[in-house]
C-alpha positions in Angstrom: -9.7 1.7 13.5 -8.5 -1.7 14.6 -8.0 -3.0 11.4 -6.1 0.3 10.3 -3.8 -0.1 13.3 -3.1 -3.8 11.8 -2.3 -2.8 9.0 0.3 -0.5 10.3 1.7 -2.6 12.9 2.1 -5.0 9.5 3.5 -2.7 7.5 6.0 -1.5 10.2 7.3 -5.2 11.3 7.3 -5.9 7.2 9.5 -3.3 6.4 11.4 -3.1 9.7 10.4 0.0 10.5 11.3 1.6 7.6 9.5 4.2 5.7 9.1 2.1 2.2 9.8 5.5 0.0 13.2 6.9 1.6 14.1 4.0 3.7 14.7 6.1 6.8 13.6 5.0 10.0 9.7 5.9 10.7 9.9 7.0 14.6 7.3 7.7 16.8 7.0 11.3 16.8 6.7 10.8 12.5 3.5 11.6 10.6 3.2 8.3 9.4 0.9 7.1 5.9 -0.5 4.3 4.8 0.6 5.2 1.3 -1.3 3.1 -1.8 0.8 1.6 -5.0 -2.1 1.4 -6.9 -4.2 4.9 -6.3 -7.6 5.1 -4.3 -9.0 6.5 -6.7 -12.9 6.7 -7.5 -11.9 4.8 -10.6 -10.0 1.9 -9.2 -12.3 1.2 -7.0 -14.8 0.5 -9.2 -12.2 -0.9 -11.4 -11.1 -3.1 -8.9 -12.8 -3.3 -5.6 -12.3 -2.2 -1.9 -10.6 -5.8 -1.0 -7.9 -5.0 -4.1 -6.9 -1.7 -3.0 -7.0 -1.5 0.6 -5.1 -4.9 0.4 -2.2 -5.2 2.6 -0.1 -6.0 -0.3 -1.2 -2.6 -2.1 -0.2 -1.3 0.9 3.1 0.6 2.1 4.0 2.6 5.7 5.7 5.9 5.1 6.1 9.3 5.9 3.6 11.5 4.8 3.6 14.1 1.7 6.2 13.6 -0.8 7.6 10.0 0.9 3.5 8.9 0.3 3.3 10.1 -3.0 6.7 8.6 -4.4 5.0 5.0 -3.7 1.9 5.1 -6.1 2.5 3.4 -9.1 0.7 5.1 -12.2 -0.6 2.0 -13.9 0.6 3.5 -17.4 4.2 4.1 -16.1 4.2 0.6 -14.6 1.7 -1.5 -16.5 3.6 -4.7 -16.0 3.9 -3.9 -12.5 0.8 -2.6 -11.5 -1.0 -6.1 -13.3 1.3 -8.3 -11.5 0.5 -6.9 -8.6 -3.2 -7.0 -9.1 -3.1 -10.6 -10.1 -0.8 -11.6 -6.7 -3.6 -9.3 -4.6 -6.8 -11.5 -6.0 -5.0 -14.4 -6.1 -4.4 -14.0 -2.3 -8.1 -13.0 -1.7 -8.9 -16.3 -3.4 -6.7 -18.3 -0.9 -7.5 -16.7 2.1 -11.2 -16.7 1.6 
């Protein structure tokens, strides 16, 4: 739980209290979601690994329902984007291991 509540209190300073899907402010009394770009899905985790996609940069603080689902990035609608993103996520692992 402490490490969930980092990651929020991250995400929330990071994107000045913003919900990163409709930009409105994200208020206390807001059903808030630590929404994934790349999908936690059975497959990517065994694709990638736990430390990939509950990385903080795979990461994103918004509303929940439709604001959490608008920030997944399918990796075959964004294949240039979803690599990239991969590669700056290990590459950070690397560093700060």
């Amino acid at each position: 739980m402490i490490d969930y509540d980092k990651k929020v209190e991250y995400l929330y300073n990071k994107q000045s209290g913003r919900c990163a899907s409709c930009g409105r402010h994200l208020v206390v009394s807001d059903k808030k979601e630590l929404a994934h770009k790349i999908k936690a899905s059975k497959y990517n985790y065994k694709t990638y690994g736990e430390k990939v996609i509950n990385h903080r940069f795979n990461l994103a603080l918004t509303h929940s329902g439709k604001c959490n689902d608008m920030v997944n990035m399918s990796r075959a609608a964004h294949p240039v984007e979803t690599e990239a993103l991969i590669f700056k996520i290990r590459e950070d692992i690397i560093i700060n291991t």
